[in-house]
N, C-alpha and C positions, 0 to 999 in steps of 0.2 A: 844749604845755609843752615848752620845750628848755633840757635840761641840761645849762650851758658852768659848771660847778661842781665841778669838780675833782676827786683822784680820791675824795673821800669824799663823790660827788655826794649829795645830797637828795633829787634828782628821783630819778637812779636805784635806789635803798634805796627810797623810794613804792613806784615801781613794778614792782620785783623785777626789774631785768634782769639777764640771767644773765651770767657771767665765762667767757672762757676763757684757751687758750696761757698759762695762769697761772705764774708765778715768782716767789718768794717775792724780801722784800729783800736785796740785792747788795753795796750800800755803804753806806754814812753818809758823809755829807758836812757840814763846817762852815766858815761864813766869816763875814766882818766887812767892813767900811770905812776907809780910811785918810786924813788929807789930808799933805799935804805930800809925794807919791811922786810922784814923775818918771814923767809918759805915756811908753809905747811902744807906743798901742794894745793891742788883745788880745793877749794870751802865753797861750799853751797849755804845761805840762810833765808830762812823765810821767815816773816814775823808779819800776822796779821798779812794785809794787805801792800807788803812791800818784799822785794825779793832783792838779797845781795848774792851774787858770785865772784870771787876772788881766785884768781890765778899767775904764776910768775910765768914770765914772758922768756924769750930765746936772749933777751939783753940784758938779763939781769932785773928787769923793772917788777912793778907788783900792776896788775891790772884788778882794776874793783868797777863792777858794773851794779847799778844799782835800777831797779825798773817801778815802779810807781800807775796806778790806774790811770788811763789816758785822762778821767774827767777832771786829776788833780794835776792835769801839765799847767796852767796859770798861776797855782800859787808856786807847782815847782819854781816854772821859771823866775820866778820873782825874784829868787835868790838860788843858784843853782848847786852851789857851793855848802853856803846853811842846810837845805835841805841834802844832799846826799851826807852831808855829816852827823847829820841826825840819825839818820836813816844805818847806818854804819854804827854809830853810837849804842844801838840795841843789843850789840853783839859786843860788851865790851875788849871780851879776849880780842876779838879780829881792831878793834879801834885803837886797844893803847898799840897796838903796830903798826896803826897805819899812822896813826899820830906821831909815831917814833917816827917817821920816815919824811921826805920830803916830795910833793906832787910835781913828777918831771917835766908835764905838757898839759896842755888846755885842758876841760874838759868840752869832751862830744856828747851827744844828743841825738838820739833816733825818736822823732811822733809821729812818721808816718808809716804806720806799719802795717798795711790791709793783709787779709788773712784769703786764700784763695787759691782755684786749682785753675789751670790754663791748659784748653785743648793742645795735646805740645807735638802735632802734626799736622801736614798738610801739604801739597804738594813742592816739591823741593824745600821743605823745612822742615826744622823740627825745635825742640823746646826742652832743656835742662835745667835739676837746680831749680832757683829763687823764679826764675822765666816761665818757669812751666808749672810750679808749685811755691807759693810763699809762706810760710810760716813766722808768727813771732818768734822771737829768740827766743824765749825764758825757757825752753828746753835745747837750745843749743843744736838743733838739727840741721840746720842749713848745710854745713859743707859734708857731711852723711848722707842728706839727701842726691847733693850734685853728683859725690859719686855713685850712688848706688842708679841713678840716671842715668849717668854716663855709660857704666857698664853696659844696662838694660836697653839703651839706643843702641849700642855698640854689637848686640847681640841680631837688633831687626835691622841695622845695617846687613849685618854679616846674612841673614836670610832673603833677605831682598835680593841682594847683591849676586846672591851665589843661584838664585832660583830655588831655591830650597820654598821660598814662600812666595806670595806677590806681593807687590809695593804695600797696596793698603791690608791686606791681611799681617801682613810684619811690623806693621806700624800702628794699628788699631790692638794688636798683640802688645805694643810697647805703653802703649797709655794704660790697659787692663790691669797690666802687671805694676806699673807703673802707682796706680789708684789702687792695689791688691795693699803694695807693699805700706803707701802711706794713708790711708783714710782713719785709720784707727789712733793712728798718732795725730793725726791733725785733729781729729777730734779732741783728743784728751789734751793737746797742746793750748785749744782754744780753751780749754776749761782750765788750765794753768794758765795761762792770761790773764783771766779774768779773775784769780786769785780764788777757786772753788778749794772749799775743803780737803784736804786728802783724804781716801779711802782707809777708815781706819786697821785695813790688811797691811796697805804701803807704810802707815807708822808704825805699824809694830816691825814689822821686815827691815825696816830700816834703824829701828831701835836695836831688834837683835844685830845687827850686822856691824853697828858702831865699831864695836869695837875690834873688830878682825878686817885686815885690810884685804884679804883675798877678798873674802864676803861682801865688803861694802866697795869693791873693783867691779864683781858681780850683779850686785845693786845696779850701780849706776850704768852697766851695760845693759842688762835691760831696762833698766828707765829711758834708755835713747835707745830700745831698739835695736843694738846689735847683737844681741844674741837673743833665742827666744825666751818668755817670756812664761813662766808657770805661777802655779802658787808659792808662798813661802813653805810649805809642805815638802814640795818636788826640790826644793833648793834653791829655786831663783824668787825673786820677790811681786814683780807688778805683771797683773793679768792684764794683757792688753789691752779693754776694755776701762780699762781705770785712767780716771784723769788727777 
């Protein structure tokens, strides 16, 4: 039985896998769809204690997520609307386009977003993804993580399976690696939650990079970890240790 069920897995509540590195929710985050806004690809903005990212969608639509400190989800919700336009409003470029545009569907709302790692084996199971590892959004690693999970389960199947290992050594192999690949990001993800400073190394890397699109393609593959990760020096920007 494998549980790529998210992080209010099923499989895992069955069968009591245990949690840890536990941290409570960080942010709330809400967004919607727009049509009629002018592409510029992905935008990331951060301003103070508020995080937008904007993206166009497979349908033509404009998607804008806006995320805010968990402690100010009350006055958010007061007015859910006001506030993410406010919030949007800091960036005027991205606003007079979203203002040119019309909001296609509701907006959603995520505030329950615990932060935590789940033993993601045990006998006849196992744990992928959001199930086995939960992360906030605001660095976008969720469906990166499921697969690099998926692969990594797919690997202590294949040793299990074939004798090459035994069950729990294939499988105590798969969490190690598993915890190898993401602790370091989870960490600095929780410190992007929480709205902590950037390293002033990732502002300049990302200042020089502005302007050249390979460079800032570059950027943001290591910022999410799929490629490795040096100094601005070696060519890539964020030491992994940086949040």
């Amino acid at each position: 039985m494998i549980g790529a069920d998210g992080r209010n897995s099923g499989v895992a509540k069955r069968v009591g896998a245990t949690a840890y590195a536990e941290r409570p929710t960080l942010a709330c985050w809400y967004f919607s769809y727009w049509s009629g806004v002018r592409n510029e690809g992905l935008e990331l903005y951060r301003r103070e204690n508020r995080m937008i990212f904007g993206h166009p969608t497979n349908d033509d639509l404009f998607a804008v997520f806006v995320g805010w400190p968990i402690a100010e989800l009350p006055s958010v919700r007061r007015d859910v609307e006001a506030q993410m336009m406010a919030v949007i409003d800091t960036v005027p470029e991205l606003a007079d386009r979203v203002r040119a545009g019309q909001r296609a569907e509701r907006i959603y709302g995520a505030s329950q977003l615990p932060n935590f790692l789940r033993k993601p084996y045990g006998p006849g199971w196992a744990l992928v993804g959001d199930a086995g590892c939960h992360k906030d959004p605001v660095r976008a690693l969720g469906i990166c993580d499921a697969l690099r999970d998926a692969e990594l389960l797919a690997a202590a199947l294949t040793e299990s399976l074939s004798g090459a290992s035994s069950e729990d050594d294939a499988f105590s192999g798969y969490e190690g690696r598993r915890n190898a690949a993401t602790l370091d990001e989870y960490e600095a993800n929780i410190r992007a939650a929480l709205f902590t400073p950037l390293a002033p190394q990732i502002l300049e890397a990302r200042a020089a990079a502005r302007d050249d699109p390979h460079a800032m393609a570059q950027f943001c593959l290591a910022w999410e970890g799929r490629i490795p990760q040096r100094t601005p020096a070696a060519g890539l920007y964020e030491p992994r240790s940086s949040g």
